[in-house]
N, C-alpha and C positions, 0 to 999 in steps of 0.2 A: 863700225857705225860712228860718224863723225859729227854728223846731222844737228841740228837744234828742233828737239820735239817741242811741240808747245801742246800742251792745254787748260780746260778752264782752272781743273782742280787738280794739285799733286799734293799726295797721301802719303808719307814715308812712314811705313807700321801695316801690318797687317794683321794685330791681334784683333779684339771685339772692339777697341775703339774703333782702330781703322778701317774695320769692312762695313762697321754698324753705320756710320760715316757714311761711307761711301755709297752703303744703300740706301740712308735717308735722303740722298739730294737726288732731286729732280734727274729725271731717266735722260734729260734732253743735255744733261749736264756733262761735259767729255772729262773724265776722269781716269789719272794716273793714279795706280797703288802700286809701292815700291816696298818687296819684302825681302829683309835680307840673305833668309834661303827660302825654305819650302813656305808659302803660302798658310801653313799648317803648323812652321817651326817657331811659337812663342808661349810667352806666360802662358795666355788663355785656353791653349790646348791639355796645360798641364794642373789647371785650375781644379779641385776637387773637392772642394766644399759646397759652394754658392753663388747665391743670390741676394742680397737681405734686401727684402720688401714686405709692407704692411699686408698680407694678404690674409690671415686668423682675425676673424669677428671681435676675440678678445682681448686682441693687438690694438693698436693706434699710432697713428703718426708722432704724435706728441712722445711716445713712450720712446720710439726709435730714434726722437731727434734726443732725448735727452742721454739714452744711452751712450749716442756719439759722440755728446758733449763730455760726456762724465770720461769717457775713455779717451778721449783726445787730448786731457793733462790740461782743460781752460786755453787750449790755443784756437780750436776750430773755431771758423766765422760762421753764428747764427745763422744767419742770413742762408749763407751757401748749406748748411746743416737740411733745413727747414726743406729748402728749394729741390734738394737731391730726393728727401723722405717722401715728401709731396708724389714724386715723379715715379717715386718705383714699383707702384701696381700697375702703370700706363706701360711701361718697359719691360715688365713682363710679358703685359697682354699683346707686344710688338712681338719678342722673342718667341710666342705663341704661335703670331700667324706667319714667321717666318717658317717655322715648323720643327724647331726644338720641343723636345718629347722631355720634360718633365715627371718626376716620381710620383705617382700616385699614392691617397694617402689610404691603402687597401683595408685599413682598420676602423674606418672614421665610418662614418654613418652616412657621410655624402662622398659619394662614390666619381663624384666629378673634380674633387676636393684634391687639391695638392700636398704629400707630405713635406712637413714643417720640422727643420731641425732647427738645435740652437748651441751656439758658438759662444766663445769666451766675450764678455764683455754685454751678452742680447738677457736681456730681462724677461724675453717672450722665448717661443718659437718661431722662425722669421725669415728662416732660411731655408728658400726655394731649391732643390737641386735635383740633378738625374744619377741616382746611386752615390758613386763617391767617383763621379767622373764629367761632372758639370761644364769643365770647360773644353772637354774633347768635343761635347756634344753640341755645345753651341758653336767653336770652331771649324766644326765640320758643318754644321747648318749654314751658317753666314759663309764657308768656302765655295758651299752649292750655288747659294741664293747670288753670292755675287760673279760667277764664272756663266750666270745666264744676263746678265748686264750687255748690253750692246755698245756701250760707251765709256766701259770701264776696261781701260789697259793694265793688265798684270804686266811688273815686271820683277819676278820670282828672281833665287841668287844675285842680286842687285845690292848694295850696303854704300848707304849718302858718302859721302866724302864731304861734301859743306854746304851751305847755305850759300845763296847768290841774291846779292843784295845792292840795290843802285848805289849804295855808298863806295861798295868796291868798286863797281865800275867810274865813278869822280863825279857821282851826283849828287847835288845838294841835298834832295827831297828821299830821304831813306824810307823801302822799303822791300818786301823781301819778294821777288819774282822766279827765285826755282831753285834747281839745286844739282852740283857736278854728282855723278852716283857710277860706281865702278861698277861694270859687270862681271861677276866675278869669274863666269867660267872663260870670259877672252880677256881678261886682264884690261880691256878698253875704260875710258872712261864715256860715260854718257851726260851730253847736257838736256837738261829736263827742263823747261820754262813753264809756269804758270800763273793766273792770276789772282791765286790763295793756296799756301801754300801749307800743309797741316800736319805739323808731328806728333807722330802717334807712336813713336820709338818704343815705350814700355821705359824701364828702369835700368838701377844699376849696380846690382845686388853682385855682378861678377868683380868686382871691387875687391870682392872678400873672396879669402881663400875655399872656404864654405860656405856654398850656396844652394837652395832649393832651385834655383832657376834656369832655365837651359842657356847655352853660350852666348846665346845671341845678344844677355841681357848687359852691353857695355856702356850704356850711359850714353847713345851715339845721340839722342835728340838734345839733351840736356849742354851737352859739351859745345855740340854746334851751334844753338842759340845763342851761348854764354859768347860763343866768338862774336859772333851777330852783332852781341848789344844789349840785350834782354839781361835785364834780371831774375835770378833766383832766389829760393827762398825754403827757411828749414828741411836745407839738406842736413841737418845734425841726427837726424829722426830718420834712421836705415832702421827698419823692422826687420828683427830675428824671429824665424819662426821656433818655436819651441820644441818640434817633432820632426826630426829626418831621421828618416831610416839609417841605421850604423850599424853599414856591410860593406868590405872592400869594394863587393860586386855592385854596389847598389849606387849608382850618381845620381845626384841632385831629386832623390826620391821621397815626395814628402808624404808624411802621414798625418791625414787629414784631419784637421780638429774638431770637426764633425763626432770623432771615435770620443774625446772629452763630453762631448753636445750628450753622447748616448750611455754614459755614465765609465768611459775608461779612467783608470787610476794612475797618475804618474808613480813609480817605485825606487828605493834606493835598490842598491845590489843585494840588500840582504832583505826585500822583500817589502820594507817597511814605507808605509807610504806618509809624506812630507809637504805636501800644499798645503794642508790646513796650519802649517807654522806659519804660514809666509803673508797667505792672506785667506779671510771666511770663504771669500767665492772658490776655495781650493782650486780646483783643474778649472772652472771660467774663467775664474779670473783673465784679464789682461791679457795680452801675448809680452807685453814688455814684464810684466813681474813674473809671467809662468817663464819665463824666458832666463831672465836675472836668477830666479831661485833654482832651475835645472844647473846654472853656469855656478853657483855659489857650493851646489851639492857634489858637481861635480870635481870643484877644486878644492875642496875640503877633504873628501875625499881619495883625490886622485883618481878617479874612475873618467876611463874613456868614453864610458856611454854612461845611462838610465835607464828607464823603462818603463812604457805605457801596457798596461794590461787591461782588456778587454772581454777576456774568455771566462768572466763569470756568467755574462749574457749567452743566452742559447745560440748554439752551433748556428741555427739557420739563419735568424736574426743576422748574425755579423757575416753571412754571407749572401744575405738579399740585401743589405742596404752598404758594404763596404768588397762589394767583388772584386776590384780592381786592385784593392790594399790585400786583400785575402792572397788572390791568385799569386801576387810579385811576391809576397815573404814567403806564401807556399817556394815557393821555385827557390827563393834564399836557403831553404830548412827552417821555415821557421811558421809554426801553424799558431795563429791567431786566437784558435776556435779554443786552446789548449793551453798557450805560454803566453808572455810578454815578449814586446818587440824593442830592441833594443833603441833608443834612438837617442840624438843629440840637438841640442840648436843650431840651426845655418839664416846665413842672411837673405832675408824674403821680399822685404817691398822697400822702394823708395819712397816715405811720406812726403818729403818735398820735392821741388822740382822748379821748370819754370815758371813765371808767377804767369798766372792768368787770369780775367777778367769774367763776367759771367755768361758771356759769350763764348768763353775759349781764347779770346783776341790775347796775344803776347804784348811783348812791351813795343815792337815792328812789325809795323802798319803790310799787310798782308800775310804774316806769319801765323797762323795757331795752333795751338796745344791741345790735347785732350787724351785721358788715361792717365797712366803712372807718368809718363813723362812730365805733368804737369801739376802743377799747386794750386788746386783750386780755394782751399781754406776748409777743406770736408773734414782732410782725417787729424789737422793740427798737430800735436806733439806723440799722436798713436795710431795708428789707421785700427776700426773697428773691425772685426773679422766680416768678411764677407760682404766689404761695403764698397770694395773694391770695381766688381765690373757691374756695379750699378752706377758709380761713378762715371765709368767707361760708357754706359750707354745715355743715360740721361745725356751726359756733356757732347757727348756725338750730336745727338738730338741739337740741341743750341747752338753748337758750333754749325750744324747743316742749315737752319734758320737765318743764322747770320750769314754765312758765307752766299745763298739762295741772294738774299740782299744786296750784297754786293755785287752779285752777276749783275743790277741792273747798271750798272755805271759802264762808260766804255772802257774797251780795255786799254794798257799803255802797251805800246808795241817797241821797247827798250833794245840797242843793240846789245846784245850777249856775247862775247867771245867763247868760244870753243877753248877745253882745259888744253894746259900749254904743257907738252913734255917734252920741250926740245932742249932744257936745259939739266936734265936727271938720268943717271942712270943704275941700273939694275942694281937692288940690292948687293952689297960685298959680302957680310953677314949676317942674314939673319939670325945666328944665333942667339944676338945681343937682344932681338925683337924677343924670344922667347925668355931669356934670362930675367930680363927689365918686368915684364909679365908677370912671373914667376914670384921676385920681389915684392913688388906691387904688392898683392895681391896677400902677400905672407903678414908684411908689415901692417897691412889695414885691418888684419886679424888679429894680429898682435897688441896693434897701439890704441886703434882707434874701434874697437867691437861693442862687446853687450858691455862691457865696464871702462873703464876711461879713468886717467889721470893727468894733468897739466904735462906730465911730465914726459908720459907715453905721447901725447898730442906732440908735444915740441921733440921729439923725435922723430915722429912719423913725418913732420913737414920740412927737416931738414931733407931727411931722407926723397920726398916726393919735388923737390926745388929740384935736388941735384936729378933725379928721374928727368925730370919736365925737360931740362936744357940739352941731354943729350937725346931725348925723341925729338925735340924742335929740330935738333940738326941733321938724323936721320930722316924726315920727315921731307926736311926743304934739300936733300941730297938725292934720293932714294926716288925711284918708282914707287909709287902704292902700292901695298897689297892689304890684302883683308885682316890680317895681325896688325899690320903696322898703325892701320885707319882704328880699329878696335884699341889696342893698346894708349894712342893718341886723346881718345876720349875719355880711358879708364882713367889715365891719370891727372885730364882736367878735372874730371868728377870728382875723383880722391880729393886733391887741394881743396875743392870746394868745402865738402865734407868736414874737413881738418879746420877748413876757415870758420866755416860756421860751429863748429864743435869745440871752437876755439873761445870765439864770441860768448859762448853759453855760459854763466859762472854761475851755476846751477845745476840741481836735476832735474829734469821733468820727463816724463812720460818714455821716451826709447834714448834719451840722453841720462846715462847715468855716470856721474864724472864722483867719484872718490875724494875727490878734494874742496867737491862742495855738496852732500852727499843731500842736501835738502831743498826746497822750490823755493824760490825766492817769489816775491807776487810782483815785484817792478818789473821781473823780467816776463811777462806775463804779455809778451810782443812778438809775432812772426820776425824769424832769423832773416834779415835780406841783405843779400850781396849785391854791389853794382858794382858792372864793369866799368873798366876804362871806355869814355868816351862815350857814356853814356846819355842819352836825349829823352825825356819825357817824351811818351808817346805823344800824336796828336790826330784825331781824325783814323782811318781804316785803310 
């Protein structure tokens, strides 16, 4: 395939932002979604806690917007706070009629009533879910809802390669019209043109050597804006989740903080249980301090793992409302109903991302954002538990509104050249793609993780300069491939990372640097990087 596709809308992401997206706009609307493999393969599939929305009589908006606040370390913007809380009974009652089956609350007295759990950081009950496998259910929903689309092109096994922007082609008037996107099962490259263009990539949590997230998650939207033009903003703020499962067998298997919500007890090896040292909300607390205090116990210590225990609650109970966590450590040996589950911290969300507007709009004028790839100003210095793909859908919502808007304008019909590979050829070794990877990935665990010092920083960004120079030049030598394009992003994102984490002379909230080990209030300002050759946006 050589071709130049064009349409109105190109989507690259196919988690709950990118389908929820793709389904809110106008049916007449011709739409590209581009996933890097299965249509089914990201975050949101593996999502198992929630939702958090006002839906309990006894809850209120106000309550959830302050929670946000209080847990976001004073960075989150009111405004967007407010604006998200507002929206997430509306975004339920969507996910509703899409035909996501939600847990019933079979004890309550209204029998139409949704079970309400509650997460580290929620003052209420507040989270909406289906067992402990909330985002299989709605990823499978919205894969249904949108393969009956008439003018929505899937193109499944696909992973972007860049952003396509009039600037590169010698135009004054910069803005972003599509994007080169390899297919991965024929090695081609495909040109995709559109005229709004929307990442919905997810995050970049593969950075670290230990991750809760499946592979896919390499920082590919984040990386390629940043070439673009776009600024970003408190990348310092990578959230570790507190609870992964710790089993050879077991990858990127998280256990759902939901088990905390229903009264689980984190434990040392000798039984003894250690939150209430750290802070009163013991197991609610934070995901950044349950986080910090599992990393402090466990290097004190020296223990490989910890342990969440849960099997004082009745048998049934932990296997009507956590089947999915029951069934997997069953198959490990390890029964929930009886023991404690061993588990560790891994790196789980990107808090920041490209900066975005309240529209979604990026820093270039036909670009937008929406999901973890993006900063909206919701979760600031800590993402709340389960505020995540409410995020994701609200922002969909806006970004669909906006972009509907923009369909009324004509379109520009720009020459685009077809990718050039008449000057590359076939890798020599890829061995070095995996070696560099491998690196990567060790050092950003090592230097730059749940604890941080000046010192580990100024190591880790030696180390990611000298990375960066020899992928530039396999990069502009080599044919593509799916490592090469992955790796290329991980380690723009890392430097980001490093930079911003650099900037911070501080701690706050999922930045915790040893060297200045308390919050400063001047610094009390969203982290932003600009690139070279940067232009205030102006207009859409």
């Amino acid at each position: 395939m050589n071709n130049i596709l064009r349409y109105d809308v190109l989507i690259l992401g196919s988690g709950a932002a990118g389908l929820s997206l793709a389904l809110k706009l106008r049916s007449d609307i011709a739409v590209a979604v581009v996933s890097k493999g299965a249509l089914l393969e990201g975050n949101t599939y593996y999502a198992q806690g929630g939702i958090s929305a006002v839906l309990d009589p006894k809850d209120s908006v106000d309550s959830h917007i302050q929670d946000t606040l209080r847990v976001g370390g004073a960075l989150c913007d009111p405004e967007v706070v407010r604006l998200v809380a507002e929206h997430g009974p509306r975004e339920i009652h969507w996910l509703l009629r899409q035909g996501v089956r939600f847990t019933r609350d079979t004890q309550g007295q209204d029998p139409s009533s949704y079970h309400l759990t509650r997460e580290g950081g929620h003052s209420h009950r507040r989270v909406v879910h289906t067992a402990d496998a909330t985002g299989k259910e709605i990823a499978g929903t919205l894969d249904r809802r949108i393969r009956e689309r008439d003018k929505v092109h899937l193109y499944e096994d696909h992973n972007a390669v860049d952003l396509i922007t009039t600037r590169k082609l010698g135009l004054e008037d910069n803005r972003c019209i599509g994007a080169y996107v390899l297919d991965r099962r024929s090695g081609r490259v495909v040109t995709l043109v559109a005229r709004c263009v929307v990442l919905a990539t997810g995050g970049a949590s593969k950075v670290y050597l230990y991750t809760s997230n499946p592979d896919v998650a390499t920082g590919d939207g984040i990386a390629m804006a940043w070439r673009a033009g776009c600024r970003v903003a408190n990348m310092e703020f990578m959230q570790f989740h507190p609870t992964c499962l710790y089993h050879s067998a077991a990858k990127s298997f998280l256990i759902s903080e939901a088990l905390r919500g229903e009264g689980a007890r984190l434990l040392l090896p000798n039984g003894e249980r250690f939150m209430p040292r750290f802070d009163e909300r013991a197991e609610l607390a934070p995901r950044d301090i349950v986080a910090r205090a599992i990393d402090h116990e466990m290097k004190r210590l020296g223990s490989e793992c910890l342990y969440l225990d849960i099997s004082h609650r009745p048998g049934a109970f932990i296997e009507q409302h956590f089947p999915t966590i029951h069934v997997r450590c069953l198959e490990l040996g390890v029964d929930i109903t009886r023991e404690p589950i061993p588990v560790v911290p891994a790196a789980h969300y990107t808090c920041g991302g490209i900066l975005v507007d309240r529209q979604a709009h990026t820093d270039l004028p036909g670009l937008y954002a929406v999901g973890e790839v993006a900063c909206t100003g919701l979760h600031g210095a800590n993402r709340m538990a389960s505020n995540s793909l409410l995020e994701c859908l609200v922002y969909s919502e806006l970004a669909a509104r906006a972009i509907e808007a923009h369909m009324t304008r004509p379109a520009p019909e720009p020459e685009v050249p077809l990718w050039d590979e008449s000057r590359v050829t076939e890798p020599d070794e890829e061995i070095v793609v995996a070696h560099n990877w491998d690196e990567l990935r060790r050092f950003m665990w090592d230097y730059v993780g749940i604890v941080r010092t000046n010192k580990r920083l100024r190591r880790a960004k030696r180390r990611v300069d000298l990375l960066r120079q020899e992928i530039i030049e396999y990069y502009s030598n080599f044919r593509v491939g799916n490592d090469l394009l992955e790796l290329r992003n991980l380690v723009e994102v890392a430097d980001l990372i490093i930079r911003s984490a650099q900037s911070r002379c501080e701690s706050r909230g999922l930045h915790y640097n040893l060297d200045f080990p308390d919050a400063d209030p001047s610094q009390r300002i969203p982290t932003i990087l600009i690139p070279a050759g940067y232009r205030p946006r102006c207009g859409v």
